[in-house]
C-alpha positions in Angstrom: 58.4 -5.9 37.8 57.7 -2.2 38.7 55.3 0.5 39.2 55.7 4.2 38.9 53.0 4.2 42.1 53.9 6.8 44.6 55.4 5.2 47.9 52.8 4.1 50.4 51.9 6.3 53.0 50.9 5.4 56.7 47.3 7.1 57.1 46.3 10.1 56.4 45.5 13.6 58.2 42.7 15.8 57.2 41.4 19.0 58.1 37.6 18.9 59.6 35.4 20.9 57.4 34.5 24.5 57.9 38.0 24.5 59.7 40.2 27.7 58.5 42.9 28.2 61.6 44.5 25.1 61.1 46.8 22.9 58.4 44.7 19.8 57.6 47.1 17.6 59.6 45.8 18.8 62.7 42.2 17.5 62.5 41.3 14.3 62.3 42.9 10.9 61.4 41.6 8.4 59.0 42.8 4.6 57.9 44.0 4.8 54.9 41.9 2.3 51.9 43.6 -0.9 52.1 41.9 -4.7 51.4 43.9 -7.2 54.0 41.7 -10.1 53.0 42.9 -9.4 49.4 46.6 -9.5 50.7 46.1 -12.3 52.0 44.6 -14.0 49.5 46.6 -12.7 46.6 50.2 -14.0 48.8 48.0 -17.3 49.4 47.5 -17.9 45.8 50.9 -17.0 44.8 52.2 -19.8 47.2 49.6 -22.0 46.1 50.7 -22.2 42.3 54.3 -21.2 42.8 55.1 -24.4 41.6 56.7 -25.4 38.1 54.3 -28.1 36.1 51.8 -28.2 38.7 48.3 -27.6 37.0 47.8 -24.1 39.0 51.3 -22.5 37.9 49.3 -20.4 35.0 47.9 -18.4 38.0 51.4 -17.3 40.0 52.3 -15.6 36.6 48.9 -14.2 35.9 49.3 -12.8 39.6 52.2 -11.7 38.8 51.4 -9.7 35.3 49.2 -7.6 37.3 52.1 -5.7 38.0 52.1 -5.9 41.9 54.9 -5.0 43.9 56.1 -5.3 47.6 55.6 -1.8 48.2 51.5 -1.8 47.4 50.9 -4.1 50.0 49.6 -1.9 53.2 51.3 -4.2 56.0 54.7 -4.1 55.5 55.4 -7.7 56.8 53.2 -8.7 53.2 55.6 -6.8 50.9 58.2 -8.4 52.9 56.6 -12.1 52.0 55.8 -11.2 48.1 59.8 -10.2 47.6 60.7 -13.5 49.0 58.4 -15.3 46.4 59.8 -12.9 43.6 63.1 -13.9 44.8 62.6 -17.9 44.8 60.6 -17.7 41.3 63.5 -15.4 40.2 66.4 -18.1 40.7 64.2 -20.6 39.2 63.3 -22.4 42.6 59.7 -23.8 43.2 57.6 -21.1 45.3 55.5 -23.2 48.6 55.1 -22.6 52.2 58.5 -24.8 53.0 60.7 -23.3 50.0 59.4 -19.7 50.8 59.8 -20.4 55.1 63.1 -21.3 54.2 64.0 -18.2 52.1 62.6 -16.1 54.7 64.2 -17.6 57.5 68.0 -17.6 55.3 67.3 -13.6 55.1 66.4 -13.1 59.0 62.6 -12.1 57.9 60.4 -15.3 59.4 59.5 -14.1 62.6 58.8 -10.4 61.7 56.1 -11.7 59.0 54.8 -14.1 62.0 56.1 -17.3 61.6 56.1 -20.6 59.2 52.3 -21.0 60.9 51.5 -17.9 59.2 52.3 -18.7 55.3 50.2 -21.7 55.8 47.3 -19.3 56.9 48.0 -17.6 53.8 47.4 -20.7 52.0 44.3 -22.0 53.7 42.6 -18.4 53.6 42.3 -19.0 49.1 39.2 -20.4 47.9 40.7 -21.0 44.7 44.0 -20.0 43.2 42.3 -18.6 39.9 41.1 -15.9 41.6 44.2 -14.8 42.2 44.7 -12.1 40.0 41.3 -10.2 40.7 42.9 -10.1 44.4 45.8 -8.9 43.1 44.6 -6.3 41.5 42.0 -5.0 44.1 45.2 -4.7 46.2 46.8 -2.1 43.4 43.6 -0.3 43.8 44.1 0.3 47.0 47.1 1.1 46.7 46.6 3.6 44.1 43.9 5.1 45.9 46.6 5.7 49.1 48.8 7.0 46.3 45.8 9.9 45.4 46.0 10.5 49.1 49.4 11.1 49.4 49.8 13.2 46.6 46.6 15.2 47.4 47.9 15.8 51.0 51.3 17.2 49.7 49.6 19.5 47.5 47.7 20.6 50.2 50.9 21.6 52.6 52.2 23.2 50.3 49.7 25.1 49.4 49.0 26.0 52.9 52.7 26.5 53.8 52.7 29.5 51.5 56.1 28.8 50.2 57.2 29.8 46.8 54.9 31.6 44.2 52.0 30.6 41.9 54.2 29.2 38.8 56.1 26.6 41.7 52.9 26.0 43.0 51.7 25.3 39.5 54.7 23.0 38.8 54.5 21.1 41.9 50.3 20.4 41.4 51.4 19.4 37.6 54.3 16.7 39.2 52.1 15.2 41.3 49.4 14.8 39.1 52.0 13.7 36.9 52.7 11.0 38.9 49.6 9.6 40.0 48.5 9.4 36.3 51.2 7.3 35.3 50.9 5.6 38.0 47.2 4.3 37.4 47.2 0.2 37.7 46.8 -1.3 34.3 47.8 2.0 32.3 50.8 1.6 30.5 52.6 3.9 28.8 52.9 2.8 24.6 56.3 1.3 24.4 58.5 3.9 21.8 58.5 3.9 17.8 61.4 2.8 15.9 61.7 6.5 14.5 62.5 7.6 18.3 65.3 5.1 18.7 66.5 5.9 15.4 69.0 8.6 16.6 70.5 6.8 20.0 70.2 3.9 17.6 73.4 5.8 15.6 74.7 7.1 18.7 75.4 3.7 19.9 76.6 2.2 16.3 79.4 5.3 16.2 80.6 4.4 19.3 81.1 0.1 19.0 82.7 1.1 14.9 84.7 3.7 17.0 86.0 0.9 19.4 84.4 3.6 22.3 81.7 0.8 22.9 83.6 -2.7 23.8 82.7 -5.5 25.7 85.0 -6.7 28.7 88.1 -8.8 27.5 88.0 -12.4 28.5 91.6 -12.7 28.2 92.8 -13.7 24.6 92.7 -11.6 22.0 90.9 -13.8 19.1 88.4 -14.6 21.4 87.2 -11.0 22.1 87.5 -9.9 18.4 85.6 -13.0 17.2 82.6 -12.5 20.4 83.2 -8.7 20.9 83.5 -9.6 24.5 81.1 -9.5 27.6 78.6 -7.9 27.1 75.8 -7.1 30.2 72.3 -9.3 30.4 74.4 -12.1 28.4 75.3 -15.7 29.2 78.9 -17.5 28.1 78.7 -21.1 28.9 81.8 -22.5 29.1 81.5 -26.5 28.9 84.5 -29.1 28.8 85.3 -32.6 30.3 86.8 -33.2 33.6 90.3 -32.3 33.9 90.3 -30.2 30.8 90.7 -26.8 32.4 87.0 -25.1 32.3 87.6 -23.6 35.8 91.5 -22.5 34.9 89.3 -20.7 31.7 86.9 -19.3 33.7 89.2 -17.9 36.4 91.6 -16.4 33.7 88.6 -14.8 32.4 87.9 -13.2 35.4 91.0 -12.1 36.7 91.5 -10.7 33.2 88.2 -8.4 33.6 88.7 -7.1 36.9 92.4 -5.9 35.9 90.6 -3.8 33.2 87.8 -2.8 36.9 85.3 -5.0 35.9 83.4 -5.9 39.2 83.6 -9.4 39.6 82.2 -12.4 41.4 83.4 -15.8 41.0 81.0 -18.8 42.4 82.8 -22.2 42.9 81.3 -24.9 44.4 84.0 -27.4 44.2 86.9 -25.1 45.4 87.5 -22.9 48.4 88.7 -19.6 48.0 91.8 -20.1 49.3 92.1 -22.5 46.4 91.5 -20.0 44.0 94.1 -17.8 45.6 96.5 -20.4 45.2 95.2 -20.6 41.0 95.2 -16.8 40.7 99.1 -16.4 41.9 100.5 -19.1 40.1 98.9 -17.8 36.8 99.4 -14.5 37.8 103.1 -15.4 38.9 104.2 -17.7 36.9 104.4 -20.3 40.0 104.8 -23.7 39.2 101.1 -24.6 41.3 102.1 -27.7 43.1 105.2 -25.1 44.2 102.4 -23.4 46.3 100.5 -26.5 47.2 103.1 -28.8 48.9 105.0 -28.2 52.0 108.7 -26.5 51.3 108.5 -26.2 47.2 108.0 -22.4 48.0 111.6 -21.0 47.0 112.9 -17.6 48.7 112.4 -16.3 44.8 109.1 -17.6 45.0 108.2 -16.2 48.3 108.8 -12.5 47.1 106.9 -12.8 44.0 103.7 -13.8 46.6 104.7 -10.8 48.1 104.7 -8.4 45.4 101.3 -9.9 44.9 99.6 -8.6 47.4 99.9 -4.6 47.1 100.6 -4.8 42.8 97.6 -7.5 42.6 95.6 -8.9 45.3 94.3 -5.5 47.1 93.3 -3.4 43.9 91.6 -5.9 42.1 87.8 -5.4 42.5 87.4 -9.8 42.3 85.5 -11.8 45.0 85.7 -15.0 45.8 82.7 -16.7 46.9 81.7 -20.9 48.4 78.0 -21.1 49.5 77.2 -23.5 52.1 74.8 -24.9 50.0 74.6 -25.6 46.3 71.4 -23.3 45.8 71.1 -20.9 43.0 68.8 -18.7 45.7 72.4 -17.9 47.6 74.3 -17.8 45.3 71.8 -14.9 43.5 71.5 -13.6 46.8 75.3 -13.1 47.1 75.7 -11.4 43.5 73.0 -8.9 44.8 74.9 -8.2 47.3 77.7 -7.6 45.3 75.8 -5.4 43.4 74.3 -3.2 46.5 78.1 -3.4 47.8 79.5 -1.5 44.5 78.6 -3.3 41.6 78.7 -6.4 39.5 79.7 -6.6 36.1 80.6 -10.6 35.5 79.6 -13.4 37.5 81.3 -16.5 37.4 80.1 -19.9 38.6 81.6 -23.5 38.1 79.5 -25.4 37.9 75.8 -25.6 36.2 75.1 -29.1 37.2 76.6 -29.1 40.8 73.7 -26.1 41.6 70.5 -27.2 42.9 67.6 -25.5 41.6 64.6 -26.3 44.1 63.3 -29.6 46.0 60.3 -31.2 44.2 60.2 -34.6 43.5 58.6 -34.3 40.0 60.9 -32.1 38.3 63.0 -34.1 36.2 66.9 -33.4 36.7 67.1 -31.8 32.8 64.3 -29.6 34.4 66.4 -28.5 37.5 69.2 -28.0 35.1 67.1 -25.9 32.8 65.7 -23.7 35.8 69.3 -22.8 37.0 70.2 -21.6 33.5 67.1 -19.8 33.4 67.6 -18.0 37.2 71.1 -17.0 35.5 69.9 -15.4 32.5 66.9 -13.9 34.4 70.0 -12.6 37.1 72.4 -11.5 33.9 69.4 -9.4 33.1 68.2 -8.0 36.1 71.8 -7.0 37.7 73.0 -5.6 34.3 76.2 -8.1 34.2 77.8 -11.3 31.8 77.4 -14.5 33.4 79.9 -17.1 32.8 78.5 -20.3 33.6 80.5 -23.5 33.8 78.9 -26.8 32.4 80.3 -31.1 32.4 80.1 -32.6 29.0 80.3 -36.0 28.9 82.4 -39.0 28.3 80.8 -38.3 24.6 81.7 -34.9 24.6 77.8 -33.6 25.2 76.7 -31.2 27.4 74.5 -32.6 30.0 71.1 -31.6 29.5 72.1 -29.8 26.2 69.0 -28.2 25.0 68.1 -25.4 27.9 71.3 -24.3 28.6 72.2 -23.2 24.9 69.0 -21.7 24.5 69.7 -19.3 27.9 73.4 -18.9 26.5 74.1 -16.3 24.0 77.9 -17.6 23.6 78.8 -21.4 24.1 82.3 -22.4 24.3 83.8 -25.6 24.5 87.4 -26.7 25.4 89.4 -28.9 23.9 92.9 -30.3 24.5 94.2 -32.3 21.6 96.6 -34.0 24.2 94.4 -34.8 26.5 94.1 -38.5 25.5 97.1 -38.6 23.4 100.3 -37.0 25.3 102.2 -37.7 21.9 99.7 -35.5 20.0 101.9 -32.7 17.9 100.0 -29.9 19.4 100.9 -31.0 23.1 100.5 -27.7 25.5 97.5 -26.5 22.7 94.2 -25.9 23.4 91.1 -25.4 21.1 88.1 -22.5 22.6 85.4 -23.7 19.9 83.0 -21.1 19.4 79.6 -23.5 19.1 77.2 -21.0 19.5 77.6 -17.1 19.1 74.5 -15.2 18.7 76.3 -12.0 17.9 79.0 -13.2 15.4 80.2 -16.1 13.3 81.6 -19.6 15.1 85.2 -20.0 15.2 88.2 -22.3 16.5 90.4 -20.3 18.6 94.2 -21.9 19.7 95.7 -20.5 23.3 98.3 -22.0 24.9 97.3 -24.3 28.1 100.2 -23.8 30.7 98.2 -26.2 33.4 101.3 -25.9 35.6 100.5 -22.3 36.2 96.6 -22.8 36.3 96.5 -20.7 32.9 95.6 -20.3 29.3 97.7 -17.9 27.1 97.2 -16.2 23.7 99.7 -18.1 21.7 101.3 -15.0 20.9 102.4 -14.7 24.2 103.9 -18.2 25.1 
């Protein structure tokens, strides 16, 4: 969601009338329009139907489609309240006074809003949760109307400051007006024509039949050609038995990225990152794993490759590591935007789909939970501008637990295979199969890489 509404302003200062010695800051002081009961109610309803299923959800996204923001509420500690819903609903958690207490409290913000007590005042101030947009949008009124304000009062200082001459005057007057226009609740400007796209439309063609336009390289060569890569606001899902090698995949993957200066996150809830320090050098050097693993199988050789790890790998490349306490998607979306604030984000890795817990009701079925993760993800791909690669269990079958939602969020699906797996005499021992189930931009394929499990990695054949 966003708004093109000014930045609200603390209250205003106007000049008295008949007054003509003095700016009209000087005069008198008035509260600027703002609706606290609405607040209040509007947050209350939001909370009240923040959950999935429930027969009041219709109203948090009818609240929601009025377009309010954090920044339109007038007290702060509200705007503070409505991001941590946004938040919650945005990594498909259930939205109440517990889950949203809890979010709060995770980001340090409990107290300043006033408390657990005061998110169940919220609730009990609603007389019903259908009203909920109307509130809603009499706080964007008010906000709006504070918005007139502000731009009204800068037009007036500058106007009375004298600066700069009639056609700066006339520019600034045009800006602001500009602004508060566009910024009227409910006015939307027409989405464009496909005749106005038509000519960044070719821009962008030239560049990906150029090769100028490519998505980031996942590692193996057939693979990228056949997917065209990772592309931002997209999803891989990346789904194999146990033991088959879906995290060595997914790690290659990423190390592969950042060497090209992808930002990268990878998410693991079943390893620590000193495990996946341990992966990364014995793929990166070509160290047997258990070498690193066990006490003396480190040989003086062995010891100086580490070493030369550190300055030729380990400190330029732009990868972090990262084990939530938890298993919540809210922390682990938390952390990516942090990554994002701390430099940017370009992949995010986490293994795995079904270890992640999407909220706490009793009523939503586990196929449910599952489906809301892969939903936060895609919502999260979106919104941070970076490719998800999302780990998933099949099972003993060879299906991916609860199938449906995550291939629907994903916009590639890849399964591994290892034809030795269950038969160590197989004649494509060391092989293993990336099956292209699903690619929404291209055709399916089989691709063969070599599996070198001893170094935690996966080769192009080419290279083995």
């Amino acid at each position: 969601m966003s708004t093109n509404l000014p930045a609200r302003i603390p209250a205003q200062h106007h000049e008295a009338p008949g007054s003509d010695s003095e700016p009209p800051s000087a005069a008198f002081t008035r509260v600027p329009p703002n609706d606290l009961d609405a607040e209040r109610v509007a947050l209350g309803s939001l909370i009240l139907s923040g959950t999935p299923n429930s027969m009041s959800y219709r109203y948090f996204g009818e609240i929601l489609d009025t377009g309010l923001v954090p920044e339109e509420y007038y007290r702060p500690a509200h705007g503070t309240i409505h991001q941590a819903i946004c938040d919650l609903h945005e990594a498909g958690e259930p939205v109440d006074a517990i889950t949203l207490a809890d979010q709060l409290t995770r980001i340090g913000e409990i107290n300043k809003v006033g408390g657990a007590s005061y998110l169940h005042t919220l609730v009990q101030a609603v007389p019903t949760a259908a009203n909920g947009p109307r509130y809603a949008e009499i706080v964007r009124a008010k906000a709006y109307r504070r918005a007139v304000i502000g731009a009204a009062q800068r037009i007036l200082q500058y106007a009375y400051s004298e600066e700069g001459d009639e056609d700066e005057v006339r520019e600034l007057v045009e800006q602001q007006l500009t602004e508060i226009i566009a910024g009227t609740p409910g006015l939307h400007e027409a989405p464009p024509e496909v005749g106005d796209l038509y000519l960044d439309f070719v821009a962008d063609l030239e560049d990906i039949q150029t090769g100028k336009k490519t998505g980031l390289t996942y590692g193996f060569t057939d693979l990228d050609t056949v997917t065209s890569g990772m592309h931002p606001g997209n999803v891989t899902v990346v789904a194999a038995q146990s033991g088959v090698g879906k995290s060595t995949f997914a790690l290659n993957a990423a190390v592969a990225a950042a060497k090209t200066g992808a930002k990268v996150m990878f998410s693991s809830l079943e390893m620590s990152g000193m495990e996946l320090m341990q992966k990364i050098a014995a793929a990166e050097g070509k160290i047997a794993l258990h070498h690193l693993t066990h006490q003396g199988g480190l040989t003086p050789e062995g010891w100086e490759i580490v070493r030369r790890l550190g300055p030729e790998l380990f400190q330029t490349l732009p990868l972090r590591v990262y084990r939530p306490d938890g298993a919540s998607l809210g922390d682990i979306a938390s952390a990516a935007r942090a990554c994002a604030r701390a430099g940017g984000l370009d992949v995010l890795v986490l293994d795995y789909l079904q270890l992640v817990e999407a909220g706490q009701s009793r009523n939503i079925t586990r196929e449910q939970a599952v489906a809301g993760v892969s939903r936060g993800l895609k919502n999260l791909s979106v919104q941070l501008g970076c490719h998800v690669i999302a780990l998933s269990q099949l099972n003993d079958d060879g299906l991916m637990r609860e199938s449906r939602a995550i291939k629907n969020d994903a916009t590639v699906v890849i399964k591994i295979e290892r034809p030795d797996a269950d038969d160590k005499e197989s004649a494509r021992a060391g092989e293993v199969d990336l099956v292209i189930e699903k690619n929404r931009y291209g055709p399916t394929a089989r691709v063969t890489a070599a599996a070198q499990l001893h170094y935690s990695r996966f080769v192009d054949m080419a290279h083995t």
